[in-house]
N, C-alpha and C positions, 0 to 999 in steps of 0.2 A: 348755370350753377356756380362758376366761377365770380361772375360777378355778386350772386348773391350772399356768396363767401366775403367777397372783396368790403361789402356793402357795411358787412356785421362785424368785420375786424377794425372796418373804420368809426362804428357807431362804437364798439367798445374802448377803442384808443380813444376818441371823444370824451366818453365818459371818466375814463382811467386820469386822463389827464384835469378834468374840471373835477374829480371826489381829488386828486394830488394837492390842486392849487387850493381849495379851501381847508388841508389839513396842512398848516403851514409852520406848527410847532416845532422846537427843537427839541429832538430825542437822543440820548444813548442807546446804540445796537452795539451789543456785547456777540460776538461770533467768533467761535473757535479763543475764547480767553482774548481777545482784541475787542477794545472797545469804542467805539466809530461816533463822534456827534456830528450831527446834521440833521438838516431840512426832512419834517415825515415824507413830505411831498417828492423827495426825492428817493429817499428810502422807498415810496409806493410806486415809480416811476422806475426803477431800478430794479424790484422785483415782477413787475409786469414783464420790463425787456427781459429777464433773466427766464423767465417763463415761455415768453414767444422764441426765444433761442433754442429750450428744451424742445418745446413741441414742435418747433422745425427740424432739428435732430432727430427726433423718433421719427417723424417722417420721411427722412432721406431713403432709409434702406425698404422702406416699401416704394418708393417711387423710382429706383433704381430696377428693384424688382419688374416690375409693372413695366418699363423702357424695355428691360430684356424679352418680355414677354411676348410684349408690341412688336417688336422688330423680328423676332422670331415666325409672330401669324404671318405679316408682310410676308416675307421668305415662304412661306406654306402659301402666303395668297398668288404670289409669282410665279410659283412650280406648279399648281393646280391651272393657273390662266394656260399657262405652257404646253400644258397635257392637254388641256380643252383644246387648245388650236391646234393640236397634231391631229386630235382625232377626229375634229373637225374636218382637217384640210384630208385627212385617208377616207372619209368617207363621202366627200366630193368626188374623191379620187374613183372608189369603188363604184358608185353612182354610174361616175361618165364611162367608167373604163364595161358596165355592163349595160348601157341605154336599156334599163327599166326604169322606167316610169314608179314613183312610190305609189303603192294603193293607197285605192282611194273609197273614203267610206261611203257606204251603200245611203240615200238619202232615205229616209221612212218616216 
């Protein structure tokens, strides 16, 4: 999945970057009462980055989330292995300590 992720952000940088270099006009971008001239192609190259920044932002706090979460099971998958092998090794214990034999099922 991650590659196919990897695959599509590079097919769209591709693209972002070849629609930039054929809009190559000089524009005024008027923002917040400033009024900025330059390259469209950068202006379009400029709000892509500005956007891959966002959407990396909103991301952080659920991938933060999801770490804690992760580390957490581990911690429950440790303490469950723990208790498997206690009662593992007690019912070895009980086994030898009364030499019966487990039944055994009848063949039919």
């Amino acid at each position: 999945m991650i590659i196919l992720t990897l695959i599509l952000a590079l097919g769209f940088a591709i693209v972002a970057v070849i629609f930039a270099l054929q809009n190559t006009a000089l524009v005024t971008v008027t923002f917040f009462g400033t009024n900025v001239d330059g390259s469209l192609a950068l202006f379009i190259l400029l709000s892509v980055a500005v956007g891959v920044l966002i959407g990396v932002l909103v991301m952080i706090p659920g991938s933060i989330k999801h770490s804690f979460e992760l580390r957490s099971h581990r911690k429950q998958i440790n303490t469950l292995e723990k208790t498997l092998d206690e009662h593992k090794s007690l019912l070895t214990e009980v086994e030898q300590s009364t030499d019966v034999e487990p039944p055994v099922e009848p063949q039919g």
